[in-house]
PASE-664139 format. One record per residue (C-alpha): residue number from 1; x, y, z. Coordinates in pm, whole numbers. Example, Ala and Ser with C-alpha at 12.3 -4.5 7.8 and 13.67 -1.06 7.14 Angstrom:
BEGIN
<rec 1,<1230,-450,780>>,
<rec 2,<1367,-106,714>>,
REM end
This chain:
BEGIN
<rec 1,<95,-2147,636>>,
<rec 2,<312,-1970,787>>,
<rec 3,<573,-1951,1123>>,
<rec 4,<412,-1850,1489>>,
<rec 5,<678,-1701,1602>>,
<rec 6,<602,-1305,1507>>,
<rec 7,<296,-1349,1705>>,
<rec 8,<546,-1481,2026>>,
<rec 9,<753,-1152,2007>>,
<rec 10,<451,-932,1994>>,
<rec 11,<236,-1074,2275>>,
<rec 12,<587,-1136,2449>>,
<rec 13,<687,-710,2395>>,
<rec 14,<364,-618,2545>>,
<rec 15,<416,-869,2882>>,
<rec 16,<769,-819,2891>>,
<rec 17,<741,-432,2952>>,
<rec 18,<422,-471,3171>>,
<rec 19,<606,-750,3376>>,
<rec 20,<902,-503,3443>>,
<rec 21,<673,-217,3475>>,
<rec 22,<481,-399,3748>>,
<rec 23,<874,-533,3918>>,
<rec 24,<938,-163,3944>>,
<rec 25,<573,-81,4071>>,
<rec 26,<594,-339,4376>>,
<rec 27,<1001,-240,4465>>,
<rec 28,<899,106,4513>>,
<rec 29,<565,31,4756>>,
<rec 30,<820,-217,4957>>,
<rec 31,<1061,10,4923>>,
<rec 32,<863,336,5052>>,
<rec 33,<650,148,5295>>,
<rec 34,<1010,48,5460>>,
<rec 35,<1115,380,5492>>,
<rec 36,<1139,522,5831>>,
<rec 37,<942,838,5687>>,
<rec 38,<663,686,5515>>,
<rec 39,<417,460,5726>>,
<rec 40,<175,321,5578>>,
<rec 41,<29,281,5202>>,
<rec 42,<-223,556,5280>>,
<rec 43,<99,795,5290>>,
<rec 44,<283,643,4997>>,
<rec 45,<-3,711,4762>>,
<rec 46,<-17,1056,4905>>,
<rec 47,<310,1139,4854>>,
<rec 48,<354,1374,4506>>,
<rec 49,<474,1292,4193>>,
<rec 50,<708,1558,4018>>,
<rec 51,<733,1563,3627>>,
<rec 52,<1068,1474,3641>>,
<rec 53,<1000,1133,3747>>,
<rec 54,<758,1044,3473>>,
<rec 55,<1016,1193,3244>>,
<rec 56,<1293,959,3413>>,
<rec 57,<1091,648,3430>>,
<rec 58,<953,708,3082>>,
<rec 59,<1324,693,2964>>,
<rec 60,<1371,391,3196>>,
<rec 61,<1080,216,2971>>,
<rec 62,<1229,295,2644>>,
<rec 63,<1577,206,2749>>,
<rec 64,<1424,-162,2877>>,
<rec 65,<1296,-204,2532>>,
<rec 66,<1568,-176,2318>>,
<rec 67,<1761,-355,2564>>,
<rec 68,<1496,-684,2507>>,
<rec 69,<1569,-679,2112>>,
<rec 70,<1946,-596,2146>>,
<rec 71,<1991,-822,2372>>,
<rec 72,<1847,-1091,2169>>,
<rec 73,<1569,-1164,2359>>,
<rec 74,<1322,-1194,2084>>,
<rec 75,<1533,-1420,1873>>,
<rec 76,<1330,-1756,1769>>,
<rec 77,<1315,-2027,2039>>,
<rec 78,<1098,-2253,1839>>,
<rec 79,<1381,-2467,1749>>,
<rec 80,<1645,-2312,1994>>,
<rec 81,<1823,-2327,2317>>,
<rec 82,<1622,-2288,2676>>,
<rec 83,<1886,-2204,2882>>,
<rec 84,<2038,-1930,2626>>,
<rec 85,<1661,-1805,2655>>,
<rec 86,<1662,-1824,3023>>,
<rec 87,<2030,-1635,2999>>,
<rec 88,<1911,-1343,2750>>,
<rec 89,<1660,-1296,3014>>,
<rec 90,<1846,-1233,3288>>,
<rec 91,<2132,-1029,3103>>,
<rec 92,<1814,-816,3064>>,
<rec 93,<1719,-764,3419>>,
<rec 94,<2066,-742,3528>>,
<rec 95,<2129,-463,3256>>,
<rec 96,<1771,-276,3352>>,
<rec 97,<1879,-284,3718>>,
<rec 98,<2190,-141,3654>>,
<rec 99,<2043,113,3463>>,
<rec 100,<1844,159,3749>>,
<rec 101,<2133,202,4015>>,
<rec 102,<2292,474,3766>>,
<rec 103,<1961,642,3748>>,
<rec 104,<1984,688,4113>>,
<rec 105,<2342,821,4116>>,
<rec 106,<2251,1071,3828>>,
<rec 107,<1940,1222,3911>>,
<rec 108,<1972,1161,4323>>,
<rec 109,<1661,910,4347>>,
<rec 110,<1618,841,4684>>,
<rec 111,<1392,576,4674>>,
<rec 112,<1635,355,4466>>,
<rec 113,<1846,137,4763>>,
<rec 114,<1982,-217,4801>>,
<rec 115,<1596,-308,4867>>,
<rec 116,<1446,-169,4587>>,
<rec 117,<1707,-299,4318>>,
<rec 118,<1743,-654,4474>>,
<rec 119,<1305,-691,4470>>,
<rec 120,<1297,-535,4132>>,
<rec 121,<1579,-772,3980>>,
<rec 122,<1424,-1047,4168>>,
<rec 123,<1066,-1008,4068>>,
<rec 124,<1157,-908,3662>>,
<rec 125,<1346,-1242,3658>>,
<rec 126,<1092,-1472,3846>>,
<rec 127,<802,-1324,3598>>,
<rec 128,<983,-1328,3250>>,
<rec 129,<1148,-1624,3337>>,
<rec 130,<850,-1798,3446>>,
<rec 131,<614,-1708,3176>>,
<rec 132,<894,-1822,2871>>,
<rec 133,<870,-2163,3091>>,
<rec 134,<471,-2172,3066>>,
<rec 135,<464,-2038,2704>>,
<rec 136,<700,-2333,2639>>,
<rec 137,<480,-2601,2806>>,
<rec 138,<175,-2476,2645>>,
<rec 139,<307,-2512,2285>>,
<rec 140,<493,-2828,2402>>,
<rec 141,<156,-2987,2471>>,
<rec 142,<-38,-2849,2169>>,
<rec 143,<254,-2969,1935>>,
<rec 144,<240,-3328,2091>>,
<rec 145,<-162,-3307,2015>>,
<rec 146,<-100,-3243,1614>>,
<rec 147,<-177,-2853,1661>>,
<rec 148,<85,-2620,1513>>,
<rec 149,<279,-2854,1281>>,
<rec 150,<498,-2766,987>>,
<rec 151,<579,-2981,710>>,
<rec 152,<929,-2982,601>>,
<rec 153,<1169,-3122,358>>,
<rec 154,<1525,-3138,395>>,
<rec 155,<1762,-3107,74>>,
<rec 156,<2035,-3335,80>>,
<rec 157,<2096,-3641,245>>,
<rec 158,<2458,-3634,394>>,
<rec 159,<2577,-3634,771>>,
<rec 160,<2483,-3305,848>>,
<rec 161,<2118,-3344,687>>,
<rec 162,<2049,-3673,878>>,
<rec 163,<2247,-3538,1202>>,
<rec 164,<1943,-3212,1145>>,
<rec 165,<1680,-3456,1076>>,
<rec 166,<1737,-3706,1378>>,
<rec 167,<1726,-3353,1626>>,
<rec 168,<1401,-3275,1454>>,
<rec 169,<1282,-3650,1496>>,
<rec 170,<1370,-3677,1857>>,
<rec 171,<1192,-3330,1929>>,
<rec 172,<831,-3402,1828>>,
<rec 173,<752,-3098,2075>>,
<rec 174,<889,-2831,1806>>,
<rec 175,<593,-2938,1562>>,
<rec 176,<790,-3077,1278>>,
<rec 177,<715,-3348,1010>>,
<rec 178,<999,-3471,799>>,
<rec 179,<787,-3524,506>>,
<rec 180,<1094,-3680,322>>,
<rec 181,<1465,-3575,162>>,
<rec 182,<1561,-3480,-156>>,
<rec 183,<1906,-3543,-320>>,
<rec 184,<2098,-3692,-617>>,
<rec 185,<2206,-4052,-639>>,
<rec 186,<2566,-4100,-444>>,
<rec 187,<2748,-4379,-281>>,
<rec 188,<2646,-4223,93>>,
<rec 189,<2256,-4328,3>>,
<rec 190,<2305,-4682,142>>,
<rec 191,<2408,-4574,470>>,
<rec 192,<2099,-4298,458>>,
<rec 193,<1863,-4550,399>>,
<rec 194,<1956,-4755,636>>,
<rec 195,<1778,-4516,890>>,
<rec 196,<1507,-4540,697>>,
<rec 197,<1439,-4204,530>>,
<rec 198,<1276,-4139,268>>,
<rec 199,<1414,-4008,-65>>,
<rec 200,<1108,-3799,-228>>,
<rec 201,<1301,-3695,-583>>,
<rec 202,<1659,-3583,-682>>,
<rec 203,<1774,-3207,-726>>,
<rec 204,<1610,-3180,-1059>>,
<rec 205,<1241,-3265,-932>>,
<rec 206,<1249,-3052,-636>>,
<rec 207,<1009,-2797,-837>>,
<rec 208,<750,-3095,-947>>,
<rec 209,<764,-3219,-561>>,
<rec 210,<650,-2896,-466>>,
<rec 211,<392,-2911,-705>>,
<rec 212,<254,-3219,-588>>,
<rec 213,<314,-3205,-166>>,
<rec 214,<235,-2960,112>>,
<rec 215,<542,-2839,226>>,
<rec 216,<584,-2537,502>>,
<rec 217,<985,-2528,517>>,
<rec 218,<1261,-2629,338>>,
<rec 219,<1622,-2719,529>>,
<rec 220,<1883,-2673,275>>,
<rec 221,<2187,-2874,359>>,
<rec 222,<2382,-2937,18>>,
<rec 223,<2785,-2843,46>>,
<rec 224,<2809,-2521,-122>>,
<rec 225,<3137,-2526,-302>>,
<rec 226,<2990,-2818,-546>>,
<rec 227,<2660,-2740,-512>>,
<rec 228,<2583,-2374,-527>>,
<rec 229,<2393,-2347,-838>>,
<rec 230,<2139,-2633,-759>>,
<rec 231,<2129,-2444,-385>>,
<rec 232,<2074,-2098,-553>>,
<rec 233,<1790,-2264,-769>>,
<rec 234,<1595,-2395,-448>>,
<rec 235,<1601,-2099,-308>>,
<rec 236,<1469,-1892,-576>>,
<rec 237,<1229,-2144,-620>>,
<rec 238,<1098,-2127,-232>>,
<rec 239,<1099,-1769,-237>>,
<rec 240,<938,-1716,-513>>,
<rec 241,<676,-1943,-411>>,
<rec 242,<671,-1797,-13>>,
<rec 243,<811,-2142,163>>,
<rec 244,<1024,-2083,480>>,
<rec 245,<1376,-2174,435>>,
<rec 246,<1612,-2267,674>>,
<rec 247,<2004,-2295,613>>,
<rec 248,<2245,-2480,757>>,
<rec 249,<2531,-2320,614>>,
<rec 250,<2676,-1988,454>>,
<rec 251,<2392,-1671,292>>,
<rec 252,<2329,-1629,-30>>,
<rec 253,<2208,-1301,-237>>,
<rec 254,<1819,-1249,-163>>,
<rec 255,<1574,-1101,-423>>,
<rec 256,<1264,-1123,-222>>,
<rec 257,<1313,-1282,101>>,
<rec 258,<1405,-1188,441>>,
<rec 259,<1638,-1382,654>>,
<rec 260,<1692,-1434,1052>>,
<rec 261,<1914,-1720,1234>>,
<rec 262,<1735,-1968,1422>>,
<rec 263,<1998,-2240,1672>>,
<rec 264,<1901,-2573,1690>>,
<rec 265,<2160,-2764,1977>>,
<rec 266,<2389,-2538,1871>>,
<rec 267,<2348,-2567,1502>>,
<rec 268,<2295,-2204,1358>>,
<rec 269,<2021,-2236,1110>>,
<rec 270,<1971,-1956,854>>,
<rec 271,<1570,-1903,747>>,
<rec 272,<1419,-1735,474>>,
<rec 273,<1099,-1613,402>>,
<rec 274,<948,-1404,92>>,
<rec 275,<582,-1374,293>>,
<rec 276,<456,-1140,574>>,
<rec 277,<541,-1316,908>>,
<rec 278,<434,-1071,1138>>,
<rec 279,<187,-1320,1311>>,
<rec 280,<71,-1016,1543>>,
<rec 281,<-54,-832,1229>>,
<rec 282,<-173,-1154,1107>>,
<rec 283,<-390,-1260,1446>>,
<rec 284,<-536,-936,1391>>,
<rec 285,<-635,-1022,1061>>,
<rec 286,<-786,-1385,1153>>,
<rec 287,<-951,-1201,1418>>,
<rec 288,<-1125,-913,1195>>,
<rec 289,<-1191,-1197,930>>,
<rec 290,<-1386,-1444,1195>>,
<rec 291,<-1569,-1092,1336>>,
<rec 292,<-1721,-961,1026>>,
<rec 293,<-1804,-1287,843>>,
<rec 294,<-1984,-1364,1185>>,
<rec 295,<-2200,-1033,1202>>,
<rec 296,<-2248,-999,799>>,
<rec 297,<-2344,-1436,834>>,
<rec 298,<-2610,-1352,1092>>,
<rec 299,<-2721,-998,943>>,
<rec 300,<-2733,-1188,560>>,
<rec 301,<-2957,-1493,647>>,
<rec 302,<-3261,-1344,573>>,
<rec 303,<-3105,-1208,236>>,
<rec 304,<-2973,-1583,211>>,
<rec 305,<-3291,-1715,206>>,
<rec 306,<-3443,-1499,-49>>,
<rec 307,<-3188,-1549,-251>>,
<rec 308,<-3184,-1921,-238>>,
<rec 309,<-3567,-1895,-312>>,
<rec 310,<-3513,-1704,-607>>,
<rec 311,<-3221,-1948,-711>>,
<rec 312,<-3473,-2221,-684>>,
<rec 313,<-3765,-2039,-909>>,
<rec 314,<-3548,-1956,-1175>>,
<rec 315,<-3400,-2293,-1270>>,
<rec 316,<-3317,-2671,-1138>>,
<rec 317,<-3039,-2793,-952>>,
<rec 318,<-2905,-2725,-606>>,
<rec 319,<-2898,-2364,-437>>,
<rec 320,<-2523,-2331,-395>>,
<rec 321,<-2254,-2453,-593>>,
<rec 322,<-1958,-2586,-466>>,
<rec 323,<-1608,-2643,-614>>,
<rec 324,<-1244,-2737,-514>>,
<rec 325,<-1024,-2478,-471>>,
<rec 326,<-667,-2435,-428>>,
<rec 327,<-569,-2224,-101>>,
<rec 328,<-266,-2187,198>>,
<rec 329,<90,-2361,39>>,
<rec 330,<-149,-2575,-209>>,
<rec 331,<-385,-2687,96>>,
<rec 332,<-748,-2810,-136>>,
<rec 333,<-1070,-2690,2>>,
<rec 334,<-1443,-2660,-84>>,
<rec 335,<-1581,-2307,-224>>,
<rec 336,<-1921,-2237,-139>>,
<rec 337,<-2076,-1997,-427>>,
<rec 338,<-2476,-1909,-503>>,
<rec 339,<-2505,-2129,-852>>,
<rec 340,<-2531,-1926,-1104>>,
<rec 341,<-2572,-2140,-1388>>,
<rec 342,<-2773,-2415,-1493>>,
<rec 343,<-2761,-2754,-1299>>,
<rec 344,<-2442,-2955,-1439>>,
<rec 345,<-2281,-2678,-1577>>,
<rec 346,<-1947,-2803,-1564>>,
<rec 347,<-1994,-3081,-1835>>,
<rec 348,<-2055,-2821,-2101>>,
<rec 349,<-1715,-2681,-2073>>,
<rec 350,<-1533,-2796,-2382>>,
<rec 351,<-1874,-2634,-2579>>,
<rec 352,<-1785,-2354,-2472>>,
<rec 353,<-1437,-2337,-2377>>,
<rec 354,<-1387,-2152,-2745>>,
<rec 355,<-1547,-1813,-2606>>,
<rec 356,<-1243,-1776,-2334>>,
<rec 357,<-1241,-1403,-2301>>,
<rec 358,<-913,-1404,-2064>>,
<rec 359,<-586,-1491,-2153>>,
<rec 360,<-383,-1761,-1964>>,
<rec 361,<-504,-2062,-1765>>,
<rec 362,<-826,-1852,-1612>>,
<rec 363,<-1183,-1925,-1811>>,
<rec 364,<-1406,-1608,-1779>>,
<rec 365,<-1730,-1545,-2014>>,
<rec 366,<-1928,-1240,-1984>>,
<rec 367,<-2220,-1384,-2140>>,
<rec 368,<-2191,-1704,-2096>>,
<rec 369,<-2516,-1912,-2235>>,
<rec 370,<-2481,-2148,-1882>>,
<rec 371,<-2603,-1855,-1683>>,
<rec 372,<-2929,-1849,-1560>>,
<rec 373,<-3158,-1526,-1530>>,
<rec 374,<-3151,-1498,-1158>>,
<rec 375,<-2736,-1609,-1176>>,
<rec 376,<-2653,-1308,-1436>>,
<rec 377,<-2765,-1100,-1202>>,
<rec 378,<-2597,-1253,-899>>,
<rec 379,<-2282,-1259,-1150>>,
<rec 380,<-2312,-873,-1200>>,
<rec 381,<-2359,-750,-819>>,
<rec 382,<-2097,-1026,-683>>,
<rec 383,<-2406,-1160,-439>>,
<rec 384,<-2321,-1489,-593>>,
<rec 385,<-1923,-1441,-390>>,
<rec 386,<-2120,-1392,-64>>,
<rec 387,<-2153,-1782,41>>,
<rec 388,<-1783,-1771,78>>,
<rec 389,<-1790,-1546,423>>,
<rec 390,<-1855,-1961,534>>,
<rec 391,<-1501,-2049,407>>,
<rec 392,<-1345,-1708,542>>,
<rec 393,<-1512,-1846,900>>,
<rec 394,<-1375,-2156,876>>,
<rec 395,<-1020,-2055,832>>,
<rec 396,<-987,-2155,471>>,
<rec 397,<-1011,-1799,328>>,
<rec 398,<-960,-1399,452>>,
<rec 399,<-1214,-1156,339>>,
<rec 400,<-919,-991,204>>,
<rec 401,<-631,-1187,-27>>,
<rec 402,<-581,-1377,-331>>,
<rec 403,<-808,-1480,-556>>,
<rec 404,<-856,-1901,-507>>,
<rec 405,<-752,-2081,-787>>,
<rec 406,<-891,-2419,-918>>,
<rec 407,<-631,-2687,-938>>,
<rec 408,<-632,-2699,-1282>>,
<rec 409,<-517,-2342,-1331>>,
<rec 410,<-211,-2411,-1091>>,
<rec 411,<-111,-2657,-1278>>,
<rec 412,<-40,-2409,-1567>>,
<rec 413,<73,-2130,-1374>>,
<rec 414,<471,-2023,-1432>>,
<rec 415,<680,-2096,-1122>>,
<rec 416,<715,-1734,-947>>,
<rec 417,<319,-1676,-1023>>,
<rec 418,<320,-2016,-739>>,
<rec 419,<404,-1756,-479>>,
<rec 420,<4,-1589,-519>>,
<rec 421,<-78,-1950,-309>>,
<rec 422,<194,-1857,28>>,
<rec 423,<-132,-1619,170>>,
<rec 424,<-483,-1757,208>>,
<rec 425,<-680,-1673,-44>>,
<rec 426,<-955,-1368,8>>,
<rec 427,<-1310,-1253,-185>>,
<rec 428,<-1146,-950,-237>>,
<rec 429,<-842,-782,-327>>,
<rec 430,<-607,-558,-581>>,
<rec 431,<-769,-733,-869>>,
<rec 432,<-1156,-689,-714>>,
<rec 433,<-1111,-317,-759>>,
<rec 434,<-852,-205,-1035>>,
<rec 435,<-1103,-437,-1334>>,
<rec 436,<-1177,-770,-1187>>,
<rec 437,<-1253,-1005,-1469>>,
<rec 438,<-1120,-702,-1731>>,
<rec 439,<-712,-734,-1615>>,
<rec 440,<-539,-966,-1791>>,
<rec 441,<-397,-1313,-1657>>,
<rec 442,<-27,-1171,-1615>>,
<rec 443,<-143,-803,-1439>>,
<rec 444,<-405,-1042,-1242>>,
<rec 445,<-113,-1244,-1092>>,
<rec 446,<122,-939,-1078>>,
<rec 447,<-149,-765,-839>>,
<rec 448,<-165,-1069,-573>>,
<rec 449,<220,-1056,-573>>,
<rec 450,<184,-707,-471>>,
<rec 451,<-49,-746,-225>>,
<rec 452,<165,-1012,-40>>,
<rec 453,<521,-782,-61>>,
<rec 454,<339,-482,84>>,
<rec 455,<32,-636,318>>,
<rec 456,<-69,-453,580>>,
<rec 457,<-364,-421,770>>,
<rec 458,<-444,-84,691>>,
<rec 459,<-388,-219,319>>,
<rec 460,<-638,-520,410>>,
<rec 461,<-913,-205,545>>,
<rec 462,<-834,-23,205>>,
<rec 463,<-954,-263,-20>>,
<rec 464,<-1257,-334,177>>,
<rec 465,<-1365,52,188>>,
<rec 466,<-1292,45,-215>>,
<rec 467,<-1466,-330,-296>>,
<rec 468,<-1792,-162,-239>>,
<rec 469,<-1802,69,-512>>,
<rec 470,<-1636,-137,-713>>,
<rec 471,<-1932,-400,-731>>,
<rec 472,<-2164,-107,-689>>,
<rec 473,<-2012,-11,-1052>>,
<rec 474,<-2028,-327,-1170>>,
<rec 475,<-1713,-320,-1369>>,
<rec 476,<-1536,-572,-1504>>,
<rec 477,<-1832,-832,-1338>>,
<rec 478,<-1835,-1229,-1559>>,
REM end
């Protein structure tokens, strides 16, 4: 799971320029139409244009954007301050209209007076000032409802960590849910009870809770003088694995993830994250994923029924088979698959368990004696991963990520191979066309921590073009 607030910036980029562009549209019609030698709107929109202007008010655009991120516009509000919001805003106008008013002086604009600068400054602070405030409510509302919650653990339990955690408590608008605190024993923990939090595990079994709990973010608050090592270790552990963190103190040498500063009341908060974040890039994802498992879904039916048919001439037992898998920061869910093998398959596992043709915690058999005649075929074109365009609509998969793991294999996997489970899992990826069931364990995992550093969506429309040859070939099919 990961943080909303790249998708914010993005959608907020596109309204932010169109808002000013539109403030600047509407003070130059009031502004014209006032003039004593333009009378009406028929004139104004008669009047020509000279190339210089575009040129001008094309350099008037760019200069407005970088003025939105230096300004610090785009900076997280999730857990920040609305009137520091409100103030970046209108340090942007104020800077744009000045801009403006030496645009005038330098290149003789005539149509840039008192008028036009007080209804552009006025209009580009109503609009982005009013649309933060709606943007706010809406997410206010939605959070309050259950939608867009994170679940977060905060390490340590002193004043600062409860002062944090009461904020976060008293705020159920910002989405949060203090799952619990970890911490070693210390004469301070009567007091922290006393609130009534909850102690999950000490330092040391930070890295089984993490096996065993959903957690989105981490709030480190440990003193760092006495601490540092223990601090050091949670945060390699969280990045490794692709859970946020969030700071409340001094930085600390990254190997994979990025950091920004979030403000909570004040409180500068420091956040980490080893995963892409870039929630425009990854709406556009969702929103290619829910498009083509719709169309291929309504163009496979037919196909779907045939196959199930054939599934049910060939042998006994139900047409699809479905197991728990392992998806999103450890979230279960059910994987829909065409069976393949006979009915009960599963309790014939330590018979044949021997034949494991893949190293590590994975169990792969290219001839497996399970397989039914109509499933070694499935098996060798890869119809038998179709069924799972269902879990890709549902949310629970991409067409395009890491391969879904069965709890049983996380449960063996080394602690940075944990980090494969920070994307949702996908039918396809690296793996699907560099061998598929012919890469070892180790270059297996090595290829889904790949894929996560350098995802893209061109990356994402890569390995789709290349999956089809790939099961075309046939190689490396079990």
């Amino acid at each position: 799971m990961f943080s909303k607030r790249q998708l914010l910036i993005r959608a907020n980029k596109i309204f932010d320029i169109t808002a000013m562009a539109f403030a600047f549209a509407i003070a130059s019609i009031i502004t014209a139409i006032q003039n004593t030698s333009i009378t009406g709107f028929s004139e104004f929109f008669s009047t020509r244009i000279k190339i210089q202007n575009f040129i001008i008010v094309g350099l008037l655009f760019i200069s407005w954007q970088l003025m939105f991120r230096l300004l610090g516009v785009y900076r997280s509000h999730r857990i920040g301050s609305r009137s520091q919001e409100t103030f970046d805003l209108l340090k942007v106008t104020t800077v744009a209209t000045s801009l403006l008013l030496a645009a005038s002086f330098i290149f003789n604009i005539t149509l840039i007076d008192k008028t036009f600068l007080i209804t552009f400054w006025g209009i580009s602070s109503l609009i982005l000032v009013s649309s933060r405030i709606i943007i706010h409510l809406i997410l206010k509302k939605a959070r309050l409802r259950g939608l867009n919650t994170r679940q977060m653990v905060i390490i340590g339990t002193g004043e600062r960590a409860q002062k944090f955690a009461k904020k976060i408590s008293r705020s159920p608008e910002l989405g949060y849910h203090i799952v619990g605190f970890v911490d070693n024993q210390w004469k301070g923990l009567e007091k922290f009870f006393s609130y009534g939090w909850k102690l999950l595990s000490d330092l040391n079994g930070f890295q089984e809770l993490l096996k065993r709990e959903v957690i989105d973010e981490v709030v480190i608050s440990l003193p760092v003088k006495s601490y540092y090592d223990k601090i050091d270790t949670i945060i390699k552990i969280c990045e490794e694995q692709g859970i946020i963190i969030r700071f409340l103190s001094d930085l600390f040498d990254l190997e994979i993830a990025k950091s920004y500063i979030d403000h909570l009341d004040g409180i500068p908060v420091l956040t980490l994250h080893s995963v892409p974040v870039d929630q425009w890039r990854l709406l556009a994802k969702r929103g290619i994923d829910v498009a083509l498992s719709s169309i291929l879904l309504t163009l496979l039916l037919l196909f779907f029924m045939v196959v199930s048919l054939l599934i049910k001439i060939d042998s006994r037992g139900p047409v699809f088979f479905i197991q728990e898998r392992v998806g999103l920061n450890k979230r279960r869910f059910k994987l829909v698959k065409f069976r393949t093998m006979v009915e009960n398959a599963e309790k014939f596992i330590e018979e044949v368990e021997k034949f494991n043709e893949v190293p590590g915690p994975v169990f792969k058999i290219k001839n497996d004696p399970r397989l039914t005649r109509v499933g070694r075929w499935l098996r060798k074109t890869s119809i038998d991963e179709l069924p799972q365009l269902i879990n890709v609509l549902k949310g629970e998969m991409s067409l395009v990520g890491p391969r879904p793991p069965i709890p049983s294999e996380v449960e063996q996997y080394e602690r940075e191979d944990r980090r494969r489970l920070s994307m949702k899992p996908g039918i396809t990826c690296l793996w699907q066309i560099k061998g598929r069931s012919n890469i070892p364990f180790e270059e297996w995992m090595e290829l889904d921590k790949e894929y996560i550093d350098n995802w893209s969506l061109w990356l994402d429309l890569k390995i789709l073009a290349k999956t089809i040859p790939a099961i075309i070939r046939g190689s490396g099919a079990a």
